[in-house]
N, C-alpha and C positions, 0 to 999 in steps of 0.2 A: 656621391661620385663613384658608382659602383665600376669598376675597371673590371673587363675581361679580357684576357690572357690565351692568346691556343698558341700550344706548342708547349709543356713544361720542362724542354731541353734546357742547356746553358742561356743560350739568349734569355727565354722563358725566364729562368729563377733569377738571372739576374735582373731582371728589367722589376720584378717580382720583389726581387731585394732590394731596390733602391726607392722601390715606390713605398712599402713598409717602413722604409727605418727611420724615418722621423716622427712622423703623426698614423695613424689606425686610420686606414682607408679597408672599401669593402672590395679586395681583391679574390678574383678569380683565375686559378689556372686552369684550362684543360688540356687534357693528353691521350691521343686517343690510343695510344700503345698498354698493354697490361705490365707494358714490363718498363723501366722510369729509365730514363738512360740508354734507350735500347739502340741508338745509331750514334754519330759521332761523341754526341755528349758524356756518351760512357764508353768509346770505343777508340777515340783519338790519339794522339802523340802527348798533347798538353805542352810543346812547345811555347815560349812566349820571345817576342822580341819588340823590343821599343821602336828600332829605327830602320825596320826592313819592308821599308812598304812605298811607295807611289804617293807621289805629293797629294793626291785629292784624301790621301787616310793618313797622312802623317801626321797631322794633329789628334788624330785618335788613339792612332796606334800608341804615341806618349803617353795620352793619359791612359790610358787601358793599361799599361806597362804597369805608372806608377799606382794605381789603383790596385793593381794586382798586389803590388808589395806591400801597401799600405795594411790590404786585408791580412794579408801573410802577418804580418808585426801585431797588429791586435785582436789576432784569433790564434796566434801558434799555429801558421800555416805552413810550418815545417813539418813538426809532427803529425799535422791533423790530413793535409792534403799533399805533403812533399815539396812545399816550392824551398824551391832551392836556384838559387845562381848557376847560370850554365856556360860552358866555354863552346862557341861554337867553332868548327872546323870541316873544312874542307879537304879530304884523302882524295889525292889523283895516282892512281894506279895505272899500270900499265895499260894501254890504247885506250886509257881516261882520255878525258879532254879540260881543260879547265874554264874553257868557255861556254858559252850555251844562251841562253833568251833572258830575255831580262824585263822584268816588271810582271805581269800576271803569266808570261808567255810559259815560263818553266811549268806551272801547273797542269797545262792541255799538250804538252808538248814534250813530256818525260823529262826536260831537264833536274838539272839540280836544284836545289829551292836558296843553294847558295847563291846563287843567280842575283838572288832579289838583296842580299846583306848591303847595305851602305858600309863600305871601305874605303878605305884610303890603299896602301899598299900591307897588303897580307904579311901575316908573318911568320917563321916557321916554329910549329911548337912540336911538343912533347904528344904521343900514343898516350890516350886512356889508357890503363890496364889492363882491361876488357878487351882490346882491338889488337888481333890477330896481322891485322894486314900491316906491313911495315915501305907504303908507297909514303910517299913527301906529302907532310902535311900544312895547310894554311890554317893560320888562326882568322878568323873571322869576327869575332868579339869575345871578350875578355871577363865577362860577364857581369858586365858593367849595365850591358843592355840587353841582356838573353836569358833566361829564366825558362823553369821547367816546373811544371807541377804534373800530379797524378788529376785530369781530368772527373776522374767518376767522384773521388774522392770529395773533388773540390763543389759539385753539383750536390751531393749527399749532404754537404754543410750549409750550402744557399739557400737548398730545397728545406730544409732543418731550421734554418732560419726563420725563414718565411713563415713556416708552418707556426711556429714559435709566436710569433706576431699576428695571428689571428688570419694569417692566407686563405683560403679554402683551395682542394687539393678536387678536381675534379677527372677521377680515370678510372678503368678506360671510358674516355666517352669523346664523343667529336661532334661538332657542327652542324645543325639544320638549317638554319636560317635568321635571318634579324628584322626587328620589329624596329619601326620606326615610331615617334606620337606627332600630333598633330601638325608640327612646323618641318618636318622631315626631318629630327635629329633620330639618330640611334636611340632604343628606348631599353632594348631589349634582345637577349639569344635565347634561340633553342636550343639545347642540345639532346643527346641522346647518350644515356650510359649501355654503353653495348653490353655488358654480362646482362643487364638485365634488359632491355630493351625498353627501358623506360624513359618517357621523355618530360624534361624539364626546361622551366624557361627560366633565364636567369636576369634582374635587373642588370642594364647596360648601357653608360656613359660614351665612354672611351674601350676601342675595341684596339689590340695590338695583335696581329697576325706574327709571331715567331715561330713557326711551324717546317722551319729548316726544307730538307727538301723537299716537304710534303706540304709549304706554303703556296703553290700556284692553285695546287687542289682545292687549298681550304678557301683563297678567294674564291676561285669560280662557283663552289658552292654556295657561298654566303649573297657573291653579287652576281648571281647568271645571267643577267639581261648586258652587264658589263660588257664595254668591249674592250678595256684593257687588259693586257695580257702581260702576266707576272713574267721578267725577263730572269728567270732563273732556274737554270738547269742542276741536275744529278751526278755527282760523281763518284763512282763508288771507288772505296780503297779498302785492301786486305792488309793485314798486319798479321804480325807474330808477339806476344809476350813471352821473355825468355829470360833464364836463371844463366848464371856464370858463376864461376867459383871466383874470379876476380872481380868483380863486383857484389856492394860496395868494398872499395881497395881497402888495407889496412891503413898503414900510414900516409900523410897525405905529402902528395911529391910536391914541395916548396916553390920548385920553380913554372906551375904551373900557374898560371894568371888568376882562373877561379879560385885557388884555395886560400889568394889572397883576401877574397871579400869576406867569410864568415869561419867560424867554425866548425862546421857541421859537414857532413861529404858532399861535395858539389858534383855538378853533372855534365857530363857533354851531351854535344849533339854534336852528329858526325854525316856530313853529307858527301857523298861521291857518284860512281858512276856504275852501271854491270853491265859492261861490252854485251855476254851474252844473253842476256833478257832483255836487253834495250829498258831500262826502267833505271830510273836513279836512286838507289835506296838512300831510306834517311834513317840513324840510327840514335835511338836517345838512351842513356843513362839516369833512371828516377829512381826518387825514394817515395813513398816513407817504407815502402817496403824491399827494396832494393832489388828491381829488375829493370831489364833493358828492354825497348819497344823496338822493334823494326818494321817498319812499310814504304812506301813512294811507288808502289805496282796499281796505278789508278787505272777507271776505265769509265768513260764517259758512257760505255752503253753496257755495262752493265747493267740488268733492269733492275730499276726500282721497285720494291715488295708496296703492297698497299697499306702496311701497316711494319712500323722500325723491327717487333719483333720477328717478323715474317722472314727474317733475312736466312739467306740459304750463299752458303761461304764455297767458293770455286777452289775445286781441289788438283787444277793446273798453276791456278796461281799459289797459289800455298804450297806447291813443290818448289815453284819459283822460289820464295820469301825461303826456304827453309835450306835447300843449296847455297842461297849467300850468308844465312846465318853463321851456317858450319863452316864457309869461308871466310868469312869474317872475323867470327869471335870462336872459331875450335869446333872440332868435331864433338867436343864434352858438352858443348850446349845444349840446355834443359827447357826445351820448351813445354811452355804450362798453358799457354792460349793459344789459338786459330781464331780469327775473327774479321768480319768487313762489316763497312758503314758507309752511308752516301753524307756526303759533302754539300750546302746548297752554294752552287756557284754562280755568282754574277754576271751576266753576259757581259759585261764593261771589265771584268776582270775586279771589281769594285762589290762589297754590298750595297744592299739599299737599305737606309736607314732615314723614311721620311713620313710624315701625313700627308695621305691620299688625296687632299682639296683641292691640290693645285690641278691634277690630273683627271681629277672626278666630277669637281663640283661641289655642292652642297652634300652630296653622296659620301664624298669621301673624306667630309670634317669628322674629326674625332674616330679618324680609322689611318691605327699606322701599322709598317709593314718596317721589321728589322729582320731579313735573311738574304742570303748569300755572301756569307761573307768568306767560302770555299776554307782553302786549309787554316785560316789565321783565325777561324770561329773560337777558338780556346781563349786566344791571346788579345782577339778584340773585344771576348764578351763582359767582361764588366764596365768598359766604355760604354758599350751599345746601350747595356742595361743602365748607365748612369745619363746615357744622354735620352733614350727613349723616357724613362722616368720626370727627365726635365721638360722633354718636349709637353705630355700630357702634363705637367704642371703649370706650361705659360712662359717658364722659361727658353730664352733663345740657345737654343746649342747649335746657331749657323756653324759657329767656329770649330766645331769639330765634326759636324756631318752634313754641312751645305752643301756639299758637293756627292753628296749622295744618292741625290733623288732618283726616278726614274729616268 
């Protein structure tokens, strides 16, 4: 049952991870980037939330939550990748608004991604440390259901994993085409390792396209006579990584809702509004190394590079991002990154997480497709990876991605 893999992002290693961990299957990842992590997967927020999602993913979004934690508990996912409990909140500052779009709308439409929280009535909490601005705050979850890890951190342990378990690591290299054998099932990929231009075909069962925003591409390559068309667009988003002297705080303030769940320094996330950029920033507090992420300045046409590494960072918007920094969290902010990465976003506002047969035919058995799942790819990807693994096993996971398809 030789499995192929394109894409070795978050999706990639987890879908990767779940197919490894119980029995030695012969898995393949490829990636056609030189550099592993090179777009969201290593450049994201790592936000997670259980219950902030649109009924067709709220069964995912749960499991994917607790999955998340589970990993955290029997790998020291404190230490190793930063998850930690997060408080979420909502700063409305002067000509803020506190309303805005709700369900996917806030993503294409600069709102707040507070938008999308299931609440009841908000409540008003305490400034992180860290946070300069002293407008009225909403707590948003308590961190009961909001969670924060370092993204790269968390992929360098999956990818680590896998590798561990007899994976093969295919990069740079990308897609030629696929062989079928006699009854028209998938038999076989080509691929091409780019440093060297050398091509190799690899045995192929089960084919899972996770190749984030560069999954539309790698179909049309693989099926060109195809006339479906991958419904997932590019979002690019810039961030900032930054040092504070208040973060992480000394002692920990009692009456804050996260410092009740653990030990350890917990984190916020803090969403509001910037009258004058028009953009919503969103602000997170992570460990394990103790810095604060800042982005929410998307851009739907910003172009897409051919290749994750290729990325070349807008340095209008990075004055943007660095104005609200020093407004936000002090003028003494130490910023140590500049970076952007595209997002693969669903045109339903939804990812797709399904096998092609229904859409294709006999063509598209034992060919699935898990991308777009736009900003919540952090916090859905060990679901996707647990239910993608179940799918090519025979297992039914209607109940957490039937409502996925295309």
């Amino acid at each position: 049952m030789p499995i192929v893999i394109i894409g070795a992002g978050i999706i990639g290693v987890s879908t990767a991870y779940y197919l490894s961990e119980k029995k030695k299957k012969d898995i393949h990842l490829v990636e056609a980037s030189p550099e592993l992590f090179a777009s969201a997967s290593g450049f994201a927020a790592g936000f997670l939330a259980a219950d902030w999602f649109t009924p067709p993913l709220s069964r995912l979004g749960q499991l994917s939550f607790d999955l998340h934690k589970q990993l955290a508990e029997d790998n020291n996912g404190h230490e190793r990748w930063g998850y930690s409990m997060s408080t979420g909140i909502s700063l409305v500052e002067s000509g803020g608004d506190r309303n805005g779009g709700t369900g996917a709308d806030w993503l294409m439409e600069g709102v707040s991604r507070a938008t999308a929280a299931e609440t009841t009535e908000p409540s008003s909490g305490h400034a992180p440390s860290w946070l300069q601005s002293k407008g009225p705050l909403d707590v948003l979850s308590n961190g009961d259901t909001t969670a924060q890890v370092n993204p790269r951190h968390l992929c360098d342990f999956l990818l680590s994993s896998c590798l561990s378990r007899g994976v093969q690591l295919r990069q740079p290299a990308r897609p030629l085409s696929i062989s079928r054998n006699h009854v028209g099932a998938i038999s076989s990929i080509k691929i091409i390792e780019t440093s060297t231009s050398r091509e190799t075909t690899i045995p192929c069962t089960d084919l899972i396209i996770a190749a984030g925003a560069w999954s539309p591409q790698v179909f049309s390559t693989l099926f060109p006579s195809s006339p479906l068309r991958m419904p997932i667009t590019a979002l690019a988003g810039h961030a900032l990584v930054l040092r504070s002297k208040h973060w992480p705080s000394p002692p920990f303030d009692i009456t804050d809702p996260a410092n009740t769940i653990s030990g350890h320094h917990d984190c916020h996330a803090v969403f509001t509004t910037e009258a004058e950029g028009n953009y919503s920033p969103e602000i997170f507090s992570r460990m394990p190394n103790g810095e604060v992420y800042l982005a929410g300045l998307n851009s739907s046409t910003y172009p897409l590079p051919k290749i994750a590494n290729e990325r070349k960072i807008d340095a209008v918007s990075i004055k943007t991002l660095k104005k609200t920094a020093r407004r936000l969290l002090g003028d003494d902010v130490e910023i140590t990154r500049e970076s952007v990465c595209w997002r693969p976003v669903g045109r339903r506002g939804v990812p797709v997480i399904t096998e092609l047969a229904e859409e294709m035919g006999e063509e598209g058995k034992d060919v699935y497709l898990a991308a777009g799942h736009g900003p919540w790819g952090i916090s859905l990807s060990l679901g996707t990876g647990y239910c993608v693994a179940g799918m090519v096993e025979g297992r039914d996971m209607a109940e957490y991605v039937g409502k996925l398809g295309l």
